[in-house]
C-alpha positions in Angstrom: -13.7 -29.0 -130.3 -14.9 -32.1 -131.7 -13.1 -35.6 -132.7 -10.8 -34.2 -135.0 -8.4 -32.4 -132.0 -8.0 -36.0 -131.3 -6.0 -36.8 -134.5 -2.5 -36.1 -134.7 -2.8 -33.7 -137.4 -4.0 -30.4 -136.5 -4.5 -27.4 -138.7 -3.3 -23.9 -136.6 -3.3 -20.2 -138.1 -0.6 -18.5 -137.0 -1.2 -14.8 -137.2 0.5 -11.6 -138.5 3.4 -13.3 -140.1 5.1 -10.3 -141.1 5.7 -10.1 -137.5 10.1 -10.3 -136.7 9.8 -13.4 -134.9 7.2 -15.1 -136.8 9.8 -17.5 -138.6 11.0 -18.5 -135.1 7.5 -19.4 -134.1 6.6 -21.0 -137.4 9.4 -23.4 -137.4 9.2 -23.8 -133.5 5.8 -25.9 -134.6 7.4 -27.6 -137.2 9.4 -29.5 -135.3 7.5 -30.2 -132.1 8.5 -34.2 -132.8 4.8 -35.6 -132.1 2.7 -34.6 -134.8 2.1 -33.0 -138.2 0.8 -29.5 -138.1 -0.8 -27.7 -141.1 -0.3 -23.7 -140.8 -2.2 -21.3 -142.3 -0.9 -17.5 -142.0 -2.3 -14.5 -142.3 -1.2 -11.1 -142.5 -2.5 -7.2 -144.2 1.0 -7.4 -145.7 1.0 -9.8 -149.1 4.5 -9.7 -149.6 4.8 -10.9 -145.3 8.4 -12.9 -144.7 6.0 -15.8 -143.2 4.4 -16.6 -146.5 7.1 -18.4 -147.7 7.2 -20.6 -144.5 3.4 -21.5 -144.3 1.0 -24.5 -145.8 -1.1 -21.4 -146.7 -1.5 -17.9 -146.7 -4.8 -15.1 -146.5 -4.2 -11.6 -146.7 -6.7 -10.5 -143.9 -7.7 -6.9 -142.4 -5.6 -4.9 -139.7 -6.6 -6.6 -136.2 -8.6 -3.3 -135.3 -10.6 -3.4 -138.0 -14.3 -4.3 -137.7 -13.8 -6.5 -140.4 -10.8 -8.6 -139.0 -12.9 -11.0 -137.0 -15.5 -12.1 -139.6 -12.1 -12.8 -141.8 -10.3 -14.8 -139.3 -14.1 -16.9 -138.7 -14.2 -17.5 -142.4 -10.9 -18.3 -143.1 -11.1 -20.6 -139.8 -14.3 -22.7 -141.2 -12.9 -23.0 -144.7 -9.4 -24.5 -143.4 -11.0 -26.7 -140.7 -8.6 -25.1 -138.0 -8.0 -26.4 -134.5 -6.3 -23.3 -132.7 -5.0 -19.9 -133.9 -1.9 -18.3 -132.3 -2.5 -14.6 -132.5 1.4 -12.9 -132.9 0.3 -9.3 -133.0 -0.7 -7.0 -130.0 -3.0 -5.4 -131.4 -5.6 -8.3 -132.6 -5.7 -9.6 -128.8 -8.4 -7.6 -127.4 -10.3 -8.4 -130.8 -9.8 -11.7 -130.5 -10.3 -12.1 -126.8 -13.7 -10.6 -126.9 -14.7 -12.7 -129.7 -13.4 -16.5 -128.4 -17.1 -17.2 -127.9 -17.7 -17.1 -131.8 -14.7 -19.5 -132.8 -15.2 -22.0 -129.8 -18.6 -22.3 -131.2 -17.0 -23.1 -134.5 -14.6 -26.0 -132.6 -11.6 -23.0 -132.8 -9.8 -22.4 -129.6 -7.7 -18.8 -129.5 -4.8 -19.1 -127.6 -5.2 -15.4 -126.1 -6.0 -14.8 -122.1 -9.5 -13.2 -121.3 -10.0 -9.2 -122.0 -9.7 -8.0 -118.5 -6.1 -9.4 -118.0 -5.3 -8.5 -121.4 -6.7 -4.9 -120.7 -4.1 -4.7 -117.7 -1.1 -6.2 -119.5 -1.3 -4.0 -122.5 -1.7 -0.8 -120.9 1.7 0.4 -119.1 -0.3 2.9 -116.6 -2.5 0.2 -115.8 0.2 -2.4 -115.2 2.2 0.0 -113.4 -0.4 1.0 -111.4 -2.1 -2.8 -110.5 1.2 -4.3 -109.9 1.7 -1.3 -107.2 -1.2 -2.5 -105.3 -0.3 -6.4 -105.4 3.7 -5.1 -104.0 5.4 -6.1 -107.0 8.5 -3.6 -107.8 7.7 -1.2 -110.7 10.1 1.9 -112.0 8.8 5.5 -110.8 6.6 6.1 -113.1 4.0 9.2 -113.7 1.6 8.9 -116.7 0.7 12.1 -118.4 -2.2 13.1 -120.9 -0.6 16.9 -121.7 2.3 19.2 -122.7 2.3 20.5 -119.3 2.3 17.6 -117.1 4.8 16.0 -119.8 7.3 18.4 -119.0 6.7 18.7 -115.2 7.3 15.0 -114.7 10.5 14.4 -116.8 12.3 17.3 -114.3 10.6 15.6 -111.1 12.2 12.3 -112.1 15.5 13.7 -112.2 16.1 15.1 -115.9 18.8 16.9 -116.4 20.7 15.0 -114.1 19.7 11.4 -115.1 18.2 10.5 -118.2 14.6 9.6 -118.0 12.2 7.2 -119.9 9.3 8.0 -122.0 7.0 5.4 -123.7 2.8 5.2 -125.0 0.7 4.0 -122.5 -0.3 1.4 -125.2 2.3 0.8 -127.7 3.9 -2.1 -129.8 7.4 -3.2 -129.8 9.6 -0.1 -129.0 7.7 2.4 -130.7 7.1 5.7 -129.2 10.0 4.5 -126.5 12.9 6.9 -126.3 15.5 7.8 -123.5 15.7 11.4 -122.4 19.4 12.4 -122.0 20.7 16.0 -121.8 24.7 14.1 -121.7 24.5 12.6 -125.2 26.8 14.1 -127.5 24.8 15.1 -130.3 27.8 14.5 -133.2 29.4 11.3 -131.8 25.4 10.4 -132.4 24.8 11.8 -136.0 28.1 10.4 -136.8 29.1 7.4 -135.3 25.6 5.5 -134.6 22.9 4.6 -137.3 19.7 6.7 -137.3 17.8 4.2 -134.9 18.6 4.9 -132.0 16.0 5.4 -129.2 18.5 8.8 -127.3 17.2 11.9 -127.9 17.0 15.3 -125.7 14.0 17.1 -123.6 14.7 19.7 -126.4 14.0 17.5 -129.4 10.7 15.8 -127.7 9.3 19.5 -126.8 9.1 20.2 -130.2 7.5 17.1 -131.3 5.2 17.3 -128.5 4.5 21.0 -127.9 1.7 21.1 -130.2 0.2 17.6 -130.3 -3.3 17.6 -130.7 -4.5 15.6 -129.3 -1.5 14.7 -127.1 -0.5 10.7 -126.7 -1.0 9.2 -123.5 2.2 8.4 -122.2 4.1 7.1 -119.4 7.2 9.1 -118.1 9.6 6.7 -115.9 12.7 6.1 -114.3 15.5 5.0 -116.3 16.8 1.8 -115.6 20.7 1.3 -116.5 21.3 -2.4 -115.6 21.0 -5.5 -118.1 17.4 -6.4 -119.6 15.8 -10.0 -119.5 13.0 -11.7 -120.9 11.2 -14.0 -119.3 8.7 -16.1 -121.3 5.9 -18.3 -119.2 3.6 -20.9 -119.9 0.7 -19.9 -118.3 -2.8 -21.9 -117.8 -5.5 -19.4 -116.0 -2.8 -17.6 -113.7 -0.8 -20.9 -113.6 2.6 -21.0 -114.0 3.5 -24.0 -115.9 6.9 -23.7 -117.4 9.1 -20.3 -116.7 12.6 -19.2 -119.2 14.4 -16.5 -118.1 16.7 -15.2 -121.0 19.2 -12.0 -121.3 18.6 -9.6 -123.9 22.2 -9.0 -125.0 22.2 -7.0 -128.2 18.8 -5.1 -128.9 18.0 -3.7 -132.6 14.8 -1.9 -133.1 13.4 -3.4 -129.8 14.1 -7.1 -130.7 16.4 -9.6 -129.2 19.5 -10.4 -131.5 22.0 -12.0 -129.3 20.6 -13.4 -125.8 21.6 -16.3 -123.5 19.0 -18.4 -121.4 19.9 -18.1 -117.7 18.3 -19.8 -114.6 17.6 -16.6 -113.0 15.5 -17.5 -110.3 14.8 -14.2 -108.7 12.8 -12.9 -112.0 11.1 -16.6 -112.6 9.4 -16.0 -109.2 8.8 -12.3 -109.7 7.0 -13.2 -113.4 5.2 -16.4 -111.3 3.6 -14.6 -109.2 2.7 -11.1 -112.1 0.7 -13.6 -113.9 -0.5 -15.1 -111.2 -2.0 -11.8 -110.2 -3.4 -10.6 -113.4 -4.9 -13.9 -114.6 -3.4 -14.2 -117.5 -3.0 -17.5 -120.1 -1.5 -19.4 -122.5 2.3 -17.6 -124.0 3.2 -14.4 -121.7 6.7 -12.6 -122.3 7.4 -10.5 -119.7 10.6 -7.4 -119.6 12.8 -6.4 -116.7 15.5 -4.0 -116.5 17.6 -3.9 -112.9 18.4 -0.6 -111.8 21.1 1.4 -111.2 21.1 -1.2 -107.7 20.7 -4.2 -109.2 17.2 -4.3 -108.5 14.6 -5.7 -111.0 11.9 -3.7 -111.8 9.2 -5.4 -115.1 9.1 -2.3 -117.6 6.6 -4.2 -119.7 4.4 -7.6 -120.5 4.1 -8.8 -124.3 0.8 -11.3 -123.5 1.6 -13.3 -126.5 4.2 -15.6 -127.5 7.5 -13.5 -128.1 9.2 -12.7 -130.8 12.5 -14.2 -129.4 10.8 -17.3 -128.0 13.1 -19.4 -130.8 15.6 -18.8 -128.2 13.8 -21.5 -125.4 13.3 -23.8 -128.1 16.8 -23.7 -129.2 17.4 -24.4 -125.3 15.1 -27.7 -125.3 12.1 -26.1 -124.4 9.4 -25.1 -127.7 7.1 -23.0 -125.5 4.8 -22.6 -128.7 4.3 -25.7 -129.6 3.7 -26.3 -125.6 0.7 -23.9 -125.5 -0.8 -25.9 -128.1 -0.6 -29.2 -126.6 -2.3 -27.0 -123.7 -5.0 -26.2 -125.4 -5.6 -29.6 -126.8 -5.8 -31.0 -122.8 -2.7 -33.2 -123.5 -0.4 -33.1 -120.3 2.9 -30.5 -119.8 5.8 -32.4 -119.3 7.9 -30.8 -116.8 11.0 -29.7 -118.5 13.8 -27.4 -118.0 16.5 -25.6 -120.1 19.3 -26.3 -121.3 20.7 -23.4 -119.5 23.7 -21.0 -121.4 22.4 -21.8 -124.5 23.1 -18.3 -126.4 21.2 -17.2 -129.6 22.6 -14.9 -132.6 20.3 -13.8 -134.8 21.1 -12.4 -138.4 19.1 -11.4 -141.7 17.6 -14.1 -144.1 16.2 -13.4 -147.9 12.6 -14.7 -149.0 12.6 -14.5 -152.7 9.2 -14.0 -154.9 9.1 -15.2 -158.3 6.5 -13.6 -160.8 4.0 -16.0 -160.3 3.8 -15.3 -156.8 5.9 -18.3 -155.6 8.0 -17.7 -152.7 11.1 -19.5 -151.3 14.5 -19.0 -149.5 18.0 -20.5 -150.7 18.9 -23.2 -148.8 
């Protein structure tokens, strides 16, 4: 990496910063308390929220693009960057198959290696490795057709419970919607705004019936009992530092009210998940307890979270952690403050005709 990782100013791009929780992250290394760091951002959106919160800012390719890469290694020599800290899902595997190029550039990715990341991001193949290693998973059936599609929602219970479906490979919550046959359709049109994930079998057969060619999806149990987070510091499998958090108040499949909790029983269960998978660096995990208060992980973000302001508002800044990590400079043990609760609400970026951006303060 060379002598300038040893200075305590470090240059980081931060990634996708149109992303919901990139201001969380952003200001999370701001105020790490040790040392000055420059951001860059970069996001396909110009108008991105983060823009206003950076040092600078690059308008760069989608991360599945086959230019994205050759972007990120140009715009990574021309700042002099230490680290980037990928925020989006999809540039992972792009990333993670390309560290080679920026470690030979002094860049270190903060993203685990491609075969954890191939299991992580793929809910049959989570499902299905986390099965063989004993860890609890929700009955779960993946489909590639119309015909299984509809044979597995009735095995696991539809009409008579609701039942789950989500993309095998997804981002945030969409593609996610609950089946249930008990909703009433005009308390819904009239009393809820138009984002809710309910829906009937009905509605998704017309979607799906002639989907060509049809998603690859996962049909699973529905799990009634309260959702947590839990986000882990991870160093090759390595549990370092573990915050489990509730997720109180969900809005488009993001966090806006929570509480950190020592929940013990999901800390161990997430331990030993990214224990098994090998995975690095920031990994958010989701569980939902069922209708017996049992856990059961529905999915694994292997990134920093979007909520992850939340353990930094508790005492514990798990991004600016993972970079201190990745510099070789030592983890302090460190707990929560536990029952710290977070509420989360709209804020305005304003762009003035030159471009400028800023928020009221």
């Amino acid at each position: 990496m060379g002598n300038k990782m040893k200075t305590n100013k470090i240059n980081i791009i931060v990634t996708a910063c149109g992303a919901p929780g990139a201001p969380g992250i952003i200001k999370s290394l701001r105020m790490n308390g040790e040392r000055e760091i420059r951001i860059i951002g970069t996001d396909m959106n110009p108008e991105s929220v983060g823009l206003s919160m950076v040092d600078k800012f690059y308008v760069v390719p989608p991360g599945t693009s086959p230019e994205f890469i050759s972007s990120m290694l140009e715009i990574a020599e021309k700042e002099g960057v230490d680290l980037i800290l990928p925020l989006a899902t999809y540039e992972l595997m792009s990333f993670s198959e390309n560290k080679a190029e920026f470690e030979n550039i002094g860049v270190t990715v903060l993203v685990s290696d491609p075969v954890p990341l191939e299991i992580a991001n793929n809910k049959g193949k989570l499902y299905e490795f986390l099965e063989k290693n004993g860890i609890l998973v929700p009955k779960y059936k993946m489909v590639d057709n119309f015909n299984q599609f509809e044979k597995y929602v009735y095995e696991l219970g539809y009409p008579n419970v609701p039942v789950c479906i989500k993309p095998q490979v997804s981002k945030g919550s969409r593609g996610f919607r609950i089946l249930n046959d008990n909703i009433d359709k005009l308390d819904l049109l009239m009393n809820h705004k138009p984002d809710t994930s309910i829906t009937t079998l009905e509605e998704m057969q017309l979607t799906l019936k002639n989907a060509n060619p049809f998603p690859k999806m996962v049909v699973m149990e529905y799990l009634p009992g309260k959702e947590y987070s839990v986000d882990v510091l991870v160093r090759k499998g390595e549990a370092l530092i573990t915050v489990s958090r509730s997720r109180d108040v969900i809005k488009l499949g993001i966090s806006f009210v929570g509480i950190v909790e020592n929940n013990i029983e999901l800390e161990e269960i997430a331990n030993k998940i990214v224990k098994e998978i090998g995975l690095d660096y920031n990994i958010n995990l989701q569980f939902k307890y069922s209708i017996n208060e049992v856990p059961k992980i529905i999915e694994i973000n292997p990134r920093v979270s979007g909520t992850i302001i939340l353990c930094t508002g508790a005492g514990v800044n798990l991004p600016y952690l993972a970079v201190k990590m990745a510099l070789g400079e030592e983890i302090p043990a460190i707990k929560p403050e536990y029952g710290t609760k977070m509420i989360r609400y709209w804020e305005e970026v304003f762009i003035k005709n030159n471009g400028r951006s800023y928020q009221l303060k």
